[in-house]
KOLTOR-37890 format. One record per residue (C-alpha): x, y, z. Coordinates in pm, whole numbers, plus 50000, padded with zeros to 5 digits. Example, Ala and Ser with C-alpha at 12.3 -4.5 7.8 and 13.67 -1.06 7.14 Angstrom:
512304955050780/513674989450714/
***
This chain:
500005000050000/501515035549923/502435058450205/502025090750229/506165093550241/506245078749933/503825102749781/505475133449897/508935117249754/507175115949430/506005153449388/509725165249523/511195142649296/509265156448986/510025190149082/514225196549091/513565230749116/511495225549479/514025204049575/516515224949514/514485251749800/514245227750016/517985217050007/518615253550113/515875255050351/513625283050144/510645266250201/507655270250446/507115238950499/503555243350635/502515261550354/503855230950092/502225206150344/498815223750279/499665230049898/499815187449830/497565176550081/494745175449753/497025153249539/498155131149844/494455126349942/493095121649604/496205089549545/495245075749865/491255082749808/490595094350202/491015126850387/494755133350550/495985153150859/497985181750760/500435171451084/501065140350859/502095155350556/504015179250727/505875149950932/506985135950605/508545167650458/510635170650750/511885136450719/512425142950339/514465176250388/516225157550656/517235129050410/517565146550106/519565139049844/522115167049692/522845151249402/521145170249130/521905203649279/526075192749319/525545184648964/524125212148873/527005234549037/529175212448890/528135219748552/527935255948589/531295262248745/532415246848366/530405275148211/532955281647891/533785317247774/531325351247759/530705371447446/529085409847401/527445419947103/526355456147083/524205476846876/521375457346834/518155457946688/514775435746783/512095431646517/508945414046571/506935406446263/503395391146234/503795360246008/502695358645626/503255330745327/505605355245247/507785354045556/510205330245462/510925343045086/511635377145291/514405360345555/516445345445229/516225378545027/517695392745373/520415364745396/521655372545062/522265404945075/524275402645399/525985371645381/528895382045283/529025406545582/530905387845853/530745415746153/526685414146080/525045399946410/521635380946279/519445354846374/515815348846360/513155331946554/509715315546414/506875309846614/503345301846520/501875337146457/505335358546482/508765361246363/511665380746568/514855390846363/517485403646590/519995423846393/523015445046391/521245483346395/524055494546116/521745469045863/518375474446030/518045504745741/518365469245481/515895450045688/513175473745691/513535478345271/513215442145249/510295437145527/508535469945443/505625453445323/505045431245650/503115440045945/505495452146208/504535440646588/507545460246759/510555470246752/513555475947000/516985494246946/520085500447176/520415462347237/523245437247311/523725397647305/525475376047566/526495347047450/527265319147724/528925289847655/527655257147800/529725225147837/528965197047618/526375177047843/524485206447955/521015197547726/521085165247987/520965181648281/517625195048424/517525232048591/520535246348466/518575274248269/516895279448589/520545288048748/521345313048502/517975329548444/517435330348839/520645351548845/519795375248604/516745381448775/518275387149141/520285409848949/517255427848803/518175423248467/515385421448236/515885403047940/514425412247640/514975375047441/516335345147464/518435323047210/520015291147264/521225265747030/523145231647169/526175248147315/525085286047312/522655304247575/522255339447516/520075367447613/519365401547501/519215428847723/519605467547705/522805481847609/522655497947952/522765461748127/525085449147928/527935450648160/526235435548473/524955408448263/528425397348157/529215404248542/526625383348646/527045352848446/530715354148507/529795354148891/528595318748773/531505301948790/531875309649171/
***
């Protein structure tokens, strides 16, 4: 028959991120006890004393197993190298059948320019093209007949690089976004590829962004 200990070990261990909290006591542990109780009582079909549920979160955090959050801190004191981009521009475009004919006249005209900064980002009803502002004069002749969403200048990327085995590993975005937030830094986007996490942010934050993810490592 399950237990409610069991129970509780399953909705901590589905949740890194709470576990994580509770590993550096950041919890109420009250206020989670009366947060579960519905789930608990609906797996073991009767009603539950809070006391109980409570009693098994303390012997959880009492027990609990660091493992994910060492690896985690392993992981992100191998954070690779830290690169600025400045003088950006954000474009957000509502999408069209003519969306993607527009991104390769765009490409050819400034593929040849290796200090251009560009990338692009498709969702299901918009597009975002993040640019280098001396070519934003280019992408507005090309895109002029699309309907512009919005638009943001006085931007810069920064580019983190992530070790190899990162994409394995749950909760490491959480790390680095959770930083940039107790920083107040307020990111405008986010681009990642395999290796690659950056953000955009306002010229004006550029510096204690870089600071910030460099504080990483430590």
């Amino acid at each position: 028959m399950i237990t409610i200990a069991q129970i509780v070990d399953d909705i901590i261990s589905r949740k890194p991120l709470l576990e994580e909290l509770l590993s550096e006591n950041l919890v109420n542990l009250s206020a989670l006890a009366r947060n579960i109780q519905p789930e608990i009582e609906q797996k073991l079909g009767k009603e539950i004393n809070h006391s109980a549920i409570l009693m098994a979160l303390k012997r959880y955090t009492s027990k609990l197993d660091l493992s994910i959050n060492i690896k985690l801190k392993k992981t992100i004191s191998q954070l690779g190298e830290i690169t600025v981009r400045s003088m950006l521009s954000d474009y957000t475009f509502r999408n069209s059948d003519k969306m993607a004919g527009k991104q390769q006249e765009l490409l050819k005209l400034i593929s040849e320019e290796r200090d251009c900064f560009y990338t692009f980002s498709q969702g299901i009803y918009e597009t975002t093209i993040i640019i280098s502002s001396s070519y934003k004069d280019l992408l507005e002749k090309v895109f002029k007949s699309e309907s512009l969403v919005a638009k943001k200048d006085d931007l810069s990327s920064v580019t983190l690089k992530l070790p190899a085995d990162n994409f394995e590993l749950a909760g490491l975005y959480y790390f680095i976004l959770k930083k940039l937030a107790w920083e107040n830094i307020n990111i405008i986007e986010v681009i990642s590829t395999t290796n690659e996490f950056t953000v955009i942010v306002e010229e004006s934050k550029a510096a204690q962004t870089f600071n910030a993810l460099k504080s990483l490592n430590n």
